[in-house]
ROSE-4610 file (N, C-alpha, C; in Angstrom, 1 decimal, always signed):
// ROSE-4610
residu = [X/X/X/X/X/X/X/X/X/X/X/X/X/X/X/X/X/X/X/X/X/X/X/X/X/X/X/X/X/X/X/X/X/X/X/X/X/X/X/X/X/X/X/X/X/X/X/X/X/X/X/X/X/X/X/X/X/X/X/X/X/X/X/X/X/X/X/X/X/X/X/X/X/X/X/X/X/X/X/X/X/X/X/X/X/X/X/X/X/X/X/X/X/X/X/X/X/X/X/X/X/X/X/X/X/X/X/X/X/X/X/X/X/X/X/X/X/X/X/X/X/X/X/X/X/X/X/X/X/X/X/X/X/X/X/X/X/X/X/X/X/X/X/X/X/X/X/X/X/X/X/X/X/X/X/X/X/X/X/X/X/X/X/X/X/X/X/X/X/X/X/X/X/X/X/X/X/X/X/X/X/X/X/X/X/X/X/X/X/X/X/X/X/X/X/X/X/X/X/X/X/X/X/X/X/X/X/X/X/X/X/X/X/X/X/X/X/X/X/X/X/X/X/X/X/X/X/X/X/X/X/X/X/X/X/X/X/X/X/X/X/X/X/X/X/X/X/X/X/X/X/X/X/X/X/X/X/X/X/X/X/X/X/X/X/X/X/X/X/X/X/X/X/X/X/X/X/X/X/X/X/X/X/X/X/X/X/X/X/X/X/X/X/X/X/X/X/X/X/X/X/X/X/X/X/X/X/X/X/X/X/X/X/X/X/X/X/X/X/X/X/X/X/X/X/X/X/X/X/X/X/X/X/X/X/X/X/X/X/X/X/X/X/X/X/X/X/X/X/X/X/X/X/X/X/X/X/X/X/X/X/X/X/X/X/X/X/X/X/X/X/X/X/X/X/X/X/X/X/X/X/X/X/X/X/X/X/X/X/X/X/X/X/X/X/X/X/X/X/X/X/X/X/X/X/X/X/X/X/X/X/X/X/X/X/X/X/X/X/X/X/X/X/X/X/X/X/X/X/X/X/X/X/X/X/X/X/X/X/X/X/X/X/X/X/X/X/X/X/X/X/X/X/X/X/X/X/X/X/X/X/X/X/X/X/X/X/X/X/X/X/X/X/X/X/X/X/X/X/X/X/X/X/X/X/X/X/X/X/X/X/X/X/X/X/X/X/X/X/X/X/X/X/X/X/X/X/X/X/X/X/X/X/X/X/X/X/X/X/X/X/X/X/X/X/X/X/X/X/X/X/X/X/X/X/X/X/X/X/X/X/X/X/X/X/X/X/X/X/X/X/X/X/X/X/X/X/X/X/X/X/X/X/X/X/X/X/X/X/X/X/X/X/X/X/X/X/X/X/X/X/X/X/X/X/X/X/X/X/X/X/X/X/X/X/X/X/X/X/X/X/X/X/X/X/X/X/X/X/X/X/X/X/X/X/X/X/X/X/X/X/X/X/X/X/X/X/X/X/X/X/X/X/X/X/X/X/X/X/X/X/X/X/X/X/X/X/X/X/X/X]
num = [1/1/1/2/2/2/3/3/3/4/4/4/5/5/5/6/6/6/7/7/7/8/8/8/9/9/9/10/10/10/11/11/11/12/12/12/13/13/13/14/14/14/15/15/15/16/16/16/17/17/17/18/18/18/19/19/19/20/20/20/21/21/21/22/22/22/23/23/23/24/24/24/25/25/25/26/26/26/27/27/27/28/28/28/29/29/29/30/30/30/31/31/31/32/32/32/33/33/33/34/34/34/35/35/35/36/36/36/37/37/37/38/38/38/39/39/39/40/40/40/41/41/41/42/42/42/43/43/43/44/44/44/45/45/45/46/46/46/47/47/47/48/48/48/49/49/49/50/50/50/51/51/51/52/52/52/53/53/53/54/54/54/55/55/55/56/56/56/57/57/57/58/58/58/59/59/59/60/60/60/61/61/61/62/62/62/63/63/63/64/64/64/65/65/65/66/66/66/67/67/67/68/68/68/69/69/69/70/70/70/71/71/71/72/72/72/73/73/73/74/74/74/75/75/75/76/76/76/77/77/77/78/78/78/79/79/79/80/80/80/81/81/81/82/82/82/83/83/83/84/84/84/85/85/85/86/86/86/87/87/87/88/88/88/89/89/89/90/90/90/91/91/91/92/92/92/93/93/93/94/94/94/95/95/95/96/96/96/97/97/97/98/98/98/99/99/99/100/100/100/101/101/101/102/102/102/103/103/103/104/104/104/105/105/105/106/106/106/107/107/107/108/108/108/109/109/109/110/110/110/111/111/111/112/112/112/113/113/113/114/114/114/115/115/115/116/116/116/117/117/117/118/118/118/119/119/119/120/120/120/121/121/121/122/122/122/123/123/123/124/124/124/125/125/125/126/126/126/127/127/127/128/128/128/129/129/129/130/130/130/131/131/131/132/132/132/133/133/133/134/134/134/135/135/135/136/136/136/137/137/137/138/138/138/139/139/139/140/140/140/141/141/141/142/142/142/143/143/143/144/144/144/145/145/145/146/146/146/147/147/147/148/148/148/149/149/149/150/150/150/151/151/151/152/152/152/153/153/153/154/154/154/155/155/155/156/156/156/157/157/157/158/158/158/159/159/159/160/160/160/161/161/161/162/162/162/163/163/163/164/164/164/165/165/165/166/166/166/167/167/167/168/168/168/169/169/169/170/170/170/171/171/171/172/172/172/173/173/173/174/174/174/175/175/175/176/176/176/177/177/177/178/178/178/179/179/179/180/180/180/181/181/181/182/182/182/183/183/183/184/184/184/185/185/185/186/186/186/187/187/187/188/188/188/189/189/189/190/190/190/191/191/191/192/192/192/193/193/193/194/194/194/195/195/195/196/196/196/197/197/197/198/198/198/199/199/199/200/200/200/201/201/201/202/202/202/203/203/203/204/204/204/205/205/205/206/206/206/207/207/207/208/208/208/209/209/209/210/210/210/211/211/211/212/212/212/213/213/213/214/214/214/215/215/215/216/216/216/217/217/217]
x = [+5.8/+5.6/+4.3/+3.1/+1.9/+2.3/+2.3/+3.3/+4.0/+4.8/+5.5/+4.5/+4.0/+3.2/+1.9/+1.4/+0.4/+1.1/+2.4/+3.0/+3.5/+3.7/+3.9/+2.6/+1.6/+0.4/-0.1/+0.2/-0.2/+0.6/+2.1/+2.9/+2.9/+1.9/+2.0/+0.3/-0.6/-1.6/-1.1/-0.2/+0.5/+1.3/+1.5/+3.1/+2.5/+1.2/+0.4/-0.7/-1.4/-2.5/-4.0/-3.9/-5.0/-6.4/-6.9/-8.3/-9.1/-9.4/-10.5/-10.5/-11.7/-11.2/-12.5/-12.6/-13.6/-14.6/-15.1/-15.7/-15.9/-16.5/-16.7/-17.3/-17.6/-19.1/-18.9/-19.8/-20.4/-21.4/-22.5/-23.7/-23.3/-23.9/-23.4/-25.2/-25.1/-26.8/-26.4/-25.2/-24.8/-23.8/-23.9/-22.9/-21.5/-20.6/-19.3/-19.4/-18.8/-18.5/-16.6/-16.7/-15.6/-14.5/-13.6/-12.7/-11.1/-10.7/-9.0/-8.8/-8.3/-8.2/-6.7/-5.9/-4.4/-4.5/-3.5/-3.1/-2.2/-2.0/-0.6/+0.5/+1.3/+2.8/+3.2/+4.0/+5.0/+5.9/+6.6/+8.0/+8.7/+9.1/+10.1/+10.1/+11.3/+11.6/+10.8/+10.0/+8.5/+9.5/+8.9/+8.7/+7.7/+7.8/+6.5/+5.2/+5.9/+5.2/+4.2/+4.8/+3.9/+3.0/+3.6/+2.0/+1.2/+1.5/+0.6/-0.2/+0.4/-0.3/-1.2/-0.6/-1.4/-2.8/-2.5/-3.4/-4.6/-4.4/-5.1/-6.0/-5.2/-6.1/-7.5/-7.0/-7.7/-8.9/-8.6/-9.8/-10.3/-10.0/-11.0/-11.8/-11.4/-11.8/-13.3/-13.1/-14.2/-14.7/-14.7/-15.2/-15.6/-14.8/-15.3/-13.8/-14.1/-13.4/-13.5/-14.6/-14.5/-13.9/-13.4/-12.7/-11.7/-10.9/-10.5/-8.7/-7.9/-6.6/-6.1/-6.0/-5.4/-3.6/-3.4/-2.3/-1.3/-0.2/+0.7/+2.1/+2.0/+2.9/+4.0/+5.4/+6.4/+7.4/+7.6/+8.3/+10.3/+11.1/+12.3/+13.1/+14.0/+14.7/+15.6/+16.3/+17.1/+16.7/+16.9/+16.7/+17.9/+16.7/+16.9/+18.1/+19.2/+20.1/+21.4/+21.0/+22.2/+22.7/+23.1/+23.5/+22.5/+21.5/+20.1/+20.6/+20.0/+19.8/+19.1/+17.6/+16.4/+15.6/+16.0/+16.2/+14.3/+13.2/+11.6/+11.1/+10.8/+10.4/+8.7/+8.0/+6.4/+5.9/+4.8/+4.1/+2.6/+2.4/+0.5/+0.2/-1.4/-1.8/-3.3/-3.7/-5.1/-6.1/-7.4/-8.3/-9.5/-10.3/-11.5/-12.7/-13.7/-14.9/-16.0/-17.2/-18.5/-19.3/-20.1/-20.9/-22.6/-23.4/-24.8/-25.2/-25.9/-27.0/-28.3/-29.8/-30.8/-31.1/-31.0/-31.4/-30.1/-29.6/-28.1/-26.8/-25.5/-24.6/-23.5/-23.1/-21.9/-20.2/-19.8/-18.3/-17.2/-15.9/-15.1/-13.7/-12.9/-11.4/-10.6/-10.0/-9.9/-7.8/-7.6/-5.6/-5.2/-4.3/-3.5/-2.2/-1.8/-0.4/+0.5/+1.6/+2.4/+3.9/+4.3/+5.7/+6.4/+7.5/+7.9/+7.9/+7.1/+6.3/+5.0/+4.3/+2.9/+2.4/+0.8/+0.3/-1.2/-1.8/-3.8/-3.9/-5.1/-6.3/-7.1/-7.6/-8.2/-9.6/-10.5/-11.7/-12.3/-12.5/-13.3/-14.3/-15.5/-16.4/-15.6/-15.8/-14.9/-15.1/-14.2/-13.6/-12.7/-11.8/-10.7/-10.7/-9.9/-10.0/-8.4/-9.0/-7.1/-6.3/-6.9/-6.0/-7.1/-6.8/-7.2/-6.6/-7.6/-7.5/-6.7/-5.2/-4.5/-4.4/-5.6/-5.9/-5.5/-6.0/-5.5/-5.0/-3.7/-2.6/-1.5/-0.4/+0.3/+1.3/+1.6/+3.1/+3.9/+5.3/+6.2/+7.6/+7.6/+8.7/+8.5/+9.4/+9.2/+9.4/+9.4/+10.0/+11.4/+12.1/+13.5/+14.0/+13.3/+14.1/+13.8/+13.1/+12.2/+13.3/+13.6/+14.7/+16.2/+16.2/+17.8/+17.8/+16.6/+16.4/+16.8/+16.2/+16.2/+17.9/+18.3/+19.8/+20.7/+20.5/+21.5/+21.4/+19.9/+19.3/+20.8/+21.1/+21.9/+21.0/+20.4/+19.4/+19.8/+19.7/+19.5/+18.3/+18.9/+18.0/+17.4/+15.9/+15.1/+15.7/+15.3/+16.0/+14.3/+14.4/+13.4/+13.2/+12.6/+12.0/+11.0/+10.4/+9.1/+9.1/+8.0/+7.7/+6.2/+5.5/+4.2/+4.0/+3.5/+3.0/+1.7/+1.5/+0.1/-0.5/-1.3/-1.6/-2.6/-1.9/-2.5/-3.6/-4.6/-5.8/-5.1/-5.6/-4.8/-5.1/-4.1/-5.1/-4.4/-3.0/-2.3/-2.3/-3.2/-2.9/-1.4/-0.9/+0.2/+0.6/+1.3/+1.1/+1.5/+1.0/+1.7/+2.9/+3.5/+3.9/+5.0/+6.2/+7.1/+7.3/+6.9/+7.1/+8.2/+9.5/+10.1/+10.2/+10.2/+10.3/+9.4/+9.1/+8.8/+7.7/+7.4/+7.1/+7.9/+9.2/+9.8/+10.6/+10.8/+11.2/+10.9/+11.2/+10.5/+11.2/+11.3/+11.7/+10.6/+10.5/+9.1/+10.2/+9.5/+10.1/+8.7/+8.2/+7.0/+7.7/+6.4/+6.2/+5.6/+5.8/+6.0/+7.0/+7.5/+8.6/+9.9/+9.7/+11.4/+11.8/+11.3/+11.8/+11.6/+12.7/+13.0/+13.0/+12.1/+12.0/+11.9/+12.0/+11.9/+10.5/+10.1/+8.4/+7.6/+6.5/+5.3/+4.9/+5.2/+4.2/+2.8/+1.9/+0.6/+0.2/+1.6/+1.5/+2.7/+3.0/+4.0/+4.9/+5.9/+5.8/+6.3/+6.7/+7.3/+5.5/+4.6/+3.5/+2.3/+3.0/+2.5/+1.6/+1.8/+1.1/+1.7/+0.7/+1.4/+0.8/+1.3/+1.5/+0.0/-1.6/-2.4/-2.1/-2.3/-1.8/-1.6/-0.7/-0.7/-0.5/-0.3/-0.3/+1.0/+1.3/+2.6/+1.9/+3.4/+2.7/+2.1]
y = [-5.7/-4.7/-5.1/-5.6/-5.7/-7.1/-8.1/-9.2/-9.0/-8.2/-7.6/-7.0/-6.0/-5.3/-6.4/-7.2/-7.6/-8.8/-9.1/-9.7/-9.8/-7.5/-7.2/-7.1/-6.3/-7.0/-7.9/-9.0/-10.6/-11.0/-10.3/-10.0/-9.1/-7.7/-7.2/-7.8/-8.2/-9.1/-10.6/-11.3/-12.5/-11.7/-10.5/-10.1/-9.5/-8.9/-7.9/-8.7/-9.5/-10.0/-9.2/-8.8/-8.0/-9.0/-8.0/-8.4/-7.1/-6.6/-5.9/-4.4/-4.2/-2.7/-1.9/-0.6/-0.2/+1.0/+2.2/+3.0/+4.0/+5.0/+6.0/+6.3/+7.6/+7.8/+9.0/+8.7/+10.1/+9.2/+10.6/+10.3/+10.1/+9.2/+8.7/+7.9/+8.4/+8.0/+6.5/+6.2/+5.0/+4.2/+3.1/+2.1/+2.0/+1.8/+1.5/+0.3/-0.3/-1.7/-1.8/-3.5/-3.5/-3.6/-2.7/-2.3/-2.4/-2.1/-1.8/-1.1/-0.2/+1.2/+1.6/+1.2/+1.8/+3.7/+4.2/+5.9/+5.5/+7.0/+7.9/+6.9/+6.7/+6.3/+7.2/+7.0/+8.2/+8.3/+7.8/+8.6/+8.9/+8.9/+9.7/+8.1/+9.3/+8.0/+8.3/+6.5/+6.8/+6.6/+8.2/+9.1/+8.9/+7.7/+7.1/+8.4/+9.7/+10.5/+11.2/+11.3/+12.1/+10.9/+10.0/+9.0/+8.8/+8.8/+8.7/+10.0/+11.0/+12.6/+12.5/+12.4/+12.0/+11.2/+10.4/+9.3/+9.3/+10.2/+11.1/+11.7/+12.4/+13.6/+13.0/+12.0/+11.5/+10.8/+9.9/+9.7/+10.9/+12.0/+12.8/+13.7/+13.8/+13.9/+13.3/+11.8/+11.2/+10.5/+10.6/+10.2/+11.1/+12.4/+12.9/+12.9/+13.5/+13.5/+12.6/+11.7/+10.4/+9.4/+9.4/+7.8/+7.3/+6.5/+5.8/+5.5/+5.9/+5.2/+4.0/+2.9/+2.1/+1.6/+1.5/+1.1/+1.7/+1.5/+1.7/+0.6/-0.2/-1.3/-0.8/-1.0/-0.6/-2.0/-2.0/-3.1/-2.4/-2.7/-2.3/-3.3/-2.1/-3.0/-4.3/-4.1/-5.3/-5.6/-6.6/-7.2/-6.3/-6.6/-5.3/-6.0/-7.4/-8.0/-7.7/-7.4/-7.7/-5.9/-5.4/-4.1/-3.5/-2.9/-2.5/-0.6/+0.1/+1.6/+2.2/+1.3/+2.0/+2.2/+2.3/+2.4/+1.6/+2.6/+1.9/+1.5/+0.2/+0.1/-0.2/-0.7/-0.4/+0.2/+0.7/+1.4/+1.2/+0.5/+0.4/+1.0/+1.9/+2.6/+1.6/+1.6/+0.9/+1.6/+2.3/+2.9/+1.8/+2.6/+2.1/+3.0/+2.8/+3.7/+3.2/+4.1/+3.8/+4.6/+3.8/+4.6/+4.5/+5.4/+5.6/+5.2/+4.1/+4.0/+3.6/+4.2/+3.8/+3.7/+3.1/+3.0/+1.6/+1.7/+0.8/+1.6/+0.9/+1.6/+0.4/+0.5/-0.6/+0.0/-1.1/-0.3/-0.9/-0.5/-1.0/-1.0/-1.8/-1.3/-0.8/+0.0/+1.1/+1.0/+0.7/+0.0/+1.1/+1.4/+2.5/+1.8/+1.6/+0.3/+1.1/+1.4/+2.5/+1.4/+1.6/+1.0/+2.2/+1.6/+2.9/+3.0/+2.5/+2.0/+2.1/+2.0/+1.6/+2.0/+2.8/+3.0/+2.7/+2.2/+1.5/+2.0/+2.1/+1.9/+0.6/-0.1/-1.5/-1.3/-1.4/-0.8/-2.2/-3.0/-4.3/-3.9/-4.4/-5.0/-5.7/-5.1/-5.8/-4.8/-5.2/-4.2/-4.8/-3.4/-4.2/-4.7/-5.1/-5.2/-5.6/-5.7/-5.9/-4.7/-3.8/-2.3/-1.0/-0.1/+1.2/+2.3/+3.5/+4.2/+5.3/+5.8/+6.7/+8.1/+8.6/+9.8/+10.8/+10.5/+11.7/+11.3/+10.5/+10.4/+10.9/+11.6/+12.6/+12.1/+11.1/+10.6/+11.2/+11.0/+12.2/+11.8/+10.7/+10.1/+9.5/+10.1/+9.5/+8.2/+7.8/+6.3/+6.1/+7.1/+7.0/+7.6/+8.4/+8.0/+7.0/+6.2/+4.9/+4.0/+4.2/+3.1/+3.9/+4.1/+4.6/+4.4/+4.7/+4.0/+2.5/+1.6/+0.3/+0.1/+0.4/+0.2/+0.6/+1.4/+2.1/+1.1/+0.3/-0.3/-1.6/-1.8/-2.7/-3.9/-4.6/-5.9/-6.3/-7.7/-8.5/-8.1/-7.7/-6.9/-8.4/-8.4/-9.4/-9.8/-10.6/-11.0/-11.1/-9.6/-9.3/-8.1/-7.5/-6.6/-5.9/-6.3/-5.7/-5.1/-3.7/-3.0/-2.4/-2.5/-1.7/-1.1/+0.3/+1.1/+1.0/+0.7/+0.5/+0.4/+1.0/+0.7/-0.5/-1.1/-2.1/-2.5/-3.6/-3.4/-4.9/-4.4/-5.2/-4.9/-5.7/-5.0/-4.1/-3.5/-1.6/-1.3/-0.4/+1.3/+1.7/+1.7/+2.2/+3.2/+4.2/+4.9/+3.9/+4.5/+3.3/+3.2/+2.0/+1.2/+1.0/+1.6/+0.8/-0.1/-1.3/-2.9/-3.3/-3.8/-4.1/-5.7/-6.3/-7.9/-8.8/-10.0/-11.5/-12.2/-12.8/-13.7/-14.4/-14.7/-15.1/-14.1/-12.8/-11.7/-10.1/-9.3/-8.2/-7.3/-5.8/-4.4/-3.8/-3.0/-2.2/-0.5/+0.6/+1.9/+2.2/+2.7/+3.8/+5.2/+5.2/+6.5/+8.2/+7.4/+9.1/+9.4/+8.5/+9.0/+8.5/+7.8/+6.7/+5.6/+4.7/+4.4/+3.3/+1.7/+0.9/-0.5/-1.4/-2.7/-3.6/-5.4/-6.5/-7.2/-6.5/-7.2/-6.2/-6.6/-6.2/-5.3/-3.5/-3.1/-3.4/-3.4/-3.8/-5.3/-6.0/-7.3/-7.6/-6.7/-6.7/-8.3/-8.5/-10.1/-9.8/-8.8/-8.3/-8.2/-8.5/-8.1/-9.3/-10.3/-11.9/-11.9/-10.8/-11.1/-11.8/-12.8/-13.6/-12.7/-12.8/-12.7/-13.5/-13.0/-14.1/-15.3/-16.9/-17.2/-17.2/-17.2/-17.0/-15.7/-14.8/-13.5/-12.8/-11.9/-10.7/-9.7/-8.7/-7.6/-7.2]
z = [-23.0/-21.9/-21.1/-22.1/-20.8/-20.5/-20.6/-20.1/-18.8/-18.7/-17.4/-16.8/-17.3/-16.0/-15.5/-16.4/-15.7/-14.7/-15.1/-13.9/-12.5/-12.5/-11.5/-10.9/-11.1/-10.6/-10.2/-10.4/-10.5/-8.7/-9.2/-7.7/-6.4/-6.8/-5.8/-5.5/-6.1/-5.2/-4.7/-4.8/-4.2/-2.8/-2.8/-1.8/-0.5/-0.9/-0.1/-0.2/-0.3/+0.0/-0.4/-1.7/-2.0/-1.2/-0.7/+0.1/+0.0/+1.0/+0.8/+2.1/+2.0/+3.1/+3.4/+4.1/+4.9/+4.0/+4.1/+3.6/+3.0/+2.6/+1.8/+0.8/+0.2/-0.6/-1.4/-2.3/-3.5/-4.3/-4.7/-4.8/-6.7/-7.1/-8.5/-9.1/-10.3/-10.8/-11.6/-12.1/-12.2/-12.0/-11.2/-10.8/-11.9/-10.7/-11.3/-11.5/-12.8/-13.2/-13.0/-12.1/-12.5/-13.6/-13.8/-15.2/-14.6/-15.5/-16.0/-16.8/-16.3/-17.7/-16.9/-18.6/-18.8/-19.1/-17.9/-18.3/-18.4/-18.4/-19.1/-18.2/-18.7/-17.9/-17.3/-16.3/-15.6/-16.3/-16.8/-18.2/-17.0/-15.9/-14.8/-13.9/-12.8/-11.2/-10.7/-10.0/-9.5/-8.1/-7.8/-6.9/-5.6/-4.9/-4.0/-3.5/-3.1/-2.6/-3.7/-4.7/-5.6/-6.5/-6.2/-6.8/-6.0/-5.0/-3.7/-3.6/-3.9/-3.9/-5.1/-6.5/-7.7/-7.6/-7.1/-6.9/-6.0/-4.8/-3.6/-4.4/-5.1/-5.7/-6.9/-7.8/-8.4/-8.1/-6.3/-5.7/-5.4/-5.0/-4.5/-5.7/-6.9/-7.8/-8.5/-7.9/-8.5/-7.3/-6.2/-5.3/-4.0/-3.9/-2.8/-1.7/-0.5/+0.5/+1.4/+0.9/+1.9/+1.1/+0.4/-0.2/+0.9/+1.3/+2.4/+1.3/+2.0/+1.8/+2.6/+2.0/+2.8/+2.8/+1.4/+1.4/+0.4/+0.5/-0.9/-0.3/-1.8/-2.0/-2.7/-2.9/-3.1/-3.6/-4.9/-5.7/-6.0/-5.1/-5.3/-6.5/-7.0/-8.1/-7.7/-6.6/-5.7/-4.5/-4.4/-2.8/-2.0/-1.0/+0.4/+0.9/+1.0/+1.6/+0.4/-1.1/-1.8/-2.4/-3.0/-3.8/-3.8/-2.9/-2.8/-2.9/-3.9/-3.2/-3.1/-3.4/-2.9/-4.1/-5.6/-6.8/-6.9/-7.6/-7.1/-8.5/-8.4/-9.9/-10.0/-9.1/-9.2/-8.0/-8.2/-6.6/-7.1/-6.2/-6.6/-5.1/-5.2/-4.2/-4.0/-3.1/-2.3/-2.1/-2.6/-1.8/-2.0/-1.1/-1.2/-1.8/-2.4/-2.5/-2.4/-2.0/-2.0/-2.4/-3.5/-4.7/-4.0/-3.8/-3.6/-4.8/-4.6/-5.5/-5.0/-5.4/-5.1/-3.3/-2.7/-1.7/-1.3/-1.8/-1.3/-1.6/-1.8/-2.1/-2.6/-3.7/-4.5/-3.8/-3.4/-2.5/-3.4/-3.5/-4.5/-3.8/-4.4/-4.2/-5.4/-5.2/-6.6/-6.3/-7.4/-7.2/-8.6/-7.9/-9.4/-9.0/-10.1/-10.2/-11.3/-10.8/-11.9/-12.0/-13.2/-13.6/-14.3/-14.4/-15.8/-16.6/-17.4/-18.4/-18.8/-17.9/-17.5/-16.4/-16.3/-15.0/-15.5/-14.4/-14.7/-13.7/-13.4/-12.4/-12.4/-11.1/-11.6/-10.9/-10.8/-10.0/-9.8/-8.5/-8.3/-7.2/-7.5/-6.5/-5.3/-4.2/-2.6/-1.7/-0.9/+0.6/+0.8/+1.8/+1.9/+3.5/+4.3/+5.8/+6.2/+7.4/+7.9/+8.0/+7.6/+7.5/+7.8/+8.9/+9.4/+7.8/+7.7/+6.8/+7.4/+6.4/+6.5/+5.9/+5.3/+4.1/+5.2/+7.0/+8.0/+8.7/+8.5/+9.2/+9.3/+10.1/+9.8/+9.6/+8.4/+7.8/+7.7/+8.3/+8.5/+7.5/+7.4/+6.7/+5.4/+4.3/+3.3/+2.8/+1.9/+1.6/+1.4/+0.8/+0.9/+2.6/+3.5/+4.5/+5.2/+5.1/+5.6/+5.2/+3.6/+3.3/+4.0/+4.1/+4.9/+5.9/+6.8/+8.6/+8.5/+7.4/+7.6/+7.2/+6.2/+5.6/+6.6/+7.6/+8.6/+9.9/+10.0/+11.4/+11.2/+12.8/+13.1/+13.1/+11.8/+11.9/+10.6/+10.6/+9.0/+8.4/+7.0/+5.9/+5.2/+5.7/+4.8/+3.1/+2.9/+1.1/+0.3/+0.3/-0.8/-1.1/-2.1/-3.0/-2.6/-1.5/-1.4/-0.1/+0.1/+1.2/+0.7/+2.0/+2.2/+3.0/+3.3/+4.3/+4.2/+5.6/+6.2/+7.5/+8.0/+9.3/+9.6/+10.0/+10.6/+11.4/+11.5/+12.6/+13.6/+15.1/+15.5/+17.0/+18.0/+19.6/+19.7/+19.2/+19.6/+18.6/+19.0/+18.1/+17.8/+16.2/+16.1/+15.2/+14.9/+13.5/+12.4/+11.3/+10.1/+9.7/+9.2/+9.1/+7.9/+7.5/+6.0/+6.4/+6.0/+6.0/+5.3/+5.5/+4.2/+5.1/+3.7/+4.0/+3.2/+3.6/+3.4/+4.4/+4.0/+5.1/+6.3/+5.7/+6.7/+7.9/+7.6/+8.1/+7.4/+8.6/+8.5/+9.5/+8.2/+9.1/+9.1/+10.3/+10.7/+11.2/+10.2/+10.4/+10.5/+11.6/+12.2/+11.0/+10.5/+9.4/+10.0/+11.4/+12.1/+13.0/+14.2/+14.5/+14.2/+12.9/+12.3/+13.0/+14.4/+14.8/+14.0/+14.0/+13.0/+14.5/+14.2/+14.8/+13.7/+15.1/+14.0/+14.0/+15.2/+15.2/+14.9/+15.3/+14.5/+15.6/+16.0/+16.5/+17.1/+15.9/+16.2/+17.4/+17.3/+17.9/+18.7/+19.2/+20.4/+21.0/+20.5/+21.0/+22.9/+22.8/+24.6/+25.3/+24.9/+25.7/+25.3/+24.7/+24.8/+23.0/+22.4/+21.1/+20.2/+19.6/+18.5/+17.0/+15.9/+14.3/+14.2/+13.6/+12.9/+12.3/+12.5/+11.6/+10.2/+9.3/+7.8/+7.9/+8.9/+8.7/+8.0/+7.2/+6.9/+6.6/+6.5/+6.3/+4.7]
């Protein structure tokens, strides 16, 4: 079992590009070290909203109301092109934090990675970037109707497992983002008004934007 999970991990930093990210604070008299500390399992269907809620709450617990959300990655049991029904088998969440210390301040990226089996927290020295913070964004759609927009959309369903919501930095302002896809293709459902494309919002190819290179979602 840790074998697997530390595999899915190993995959949702290869799929999502763990990097780094922006700000936030609470006054702390000593520094966080980077760790890995296994909780409680979910024992239930991970439920994307309530780990995301769970997980909210925990940063603000130990961090305050400024901790920063950036992402949440989503590991489906089948590929999105073959007998897919949405069926979620890991969800790792993204924040960032920033600890006061002394006359500086140590910033971290703080990842809660749940299976059904297994849930950690991983806490590293970093930032993240490439992604605007969503803790006040008015997400209106859940992940299962997110997956039903894309399953219903008249487009070829990428041949993979993987989706992330996230808002993206970029030259347009967009709401965020269910990503389902690959590198080589990609569904984009806007997480506020549902609408379902094959490009990239943030990079418009109707208005001369290219994709960074090396870039996915």
């Amino acid at each position: 079992m840790r074998k697997s999970f530390l595999t899915f991990i190993i995959g949702l930093m290869l799929c999502f590009s763990l990097s780094s990210c922006n700000s936030c604070s609470k006054q702390a008299t000593e520094p966080i070290k980077d760790s890995t500390e296994v909780i409680a399992p979910v024992k239930a269907d991970l439920v994307v909203e309530n780990l995301v809620s769970t997980d909210r709450q925990d940063m603000y617990m130990n961090y305050a109301k400024d901790y920063r959300w950036f992402e949440t990655c989503i590991v489906l049991k089948d590929f999105l092109d073959e007998d897919c029904d949405g069926t979620v088998t890991g969800v790792s969440n993204i924040f960032q934090a920033v600890v006061e210390k002394d006359n500086g301040a140590d910033v971290f990226v703080v990842m809660y990675t749940h299976t059904p089996d297994t849930s950690a927290v991983e806490k590293v020295h970093s930032f993240w970037v490439e992604d605007m913070p969503m803790e006040n964004e008015a997400i209106k759609l859940t992940f299962k109707e997110a997956f039903d927009r894309v399953m219903q959309a008249n487009a070829p369903k990428p041949h993979s497992k993987h989706v992330v919501l996230r808002k993206e930095l970029g030259p347009v302002n967009c709401n965020p983002q269910y990503i389902f896809g690959n590198q080589r293709a990609q569904l984009y459902v806007d997480a506020v008004t549902g609408d379902v494309r094959t490009d990239n919002p943030v990079f418009p190819k109707d208005k001369g934007f290219k994709m960074p290179l090396g870039e996915w979602p």
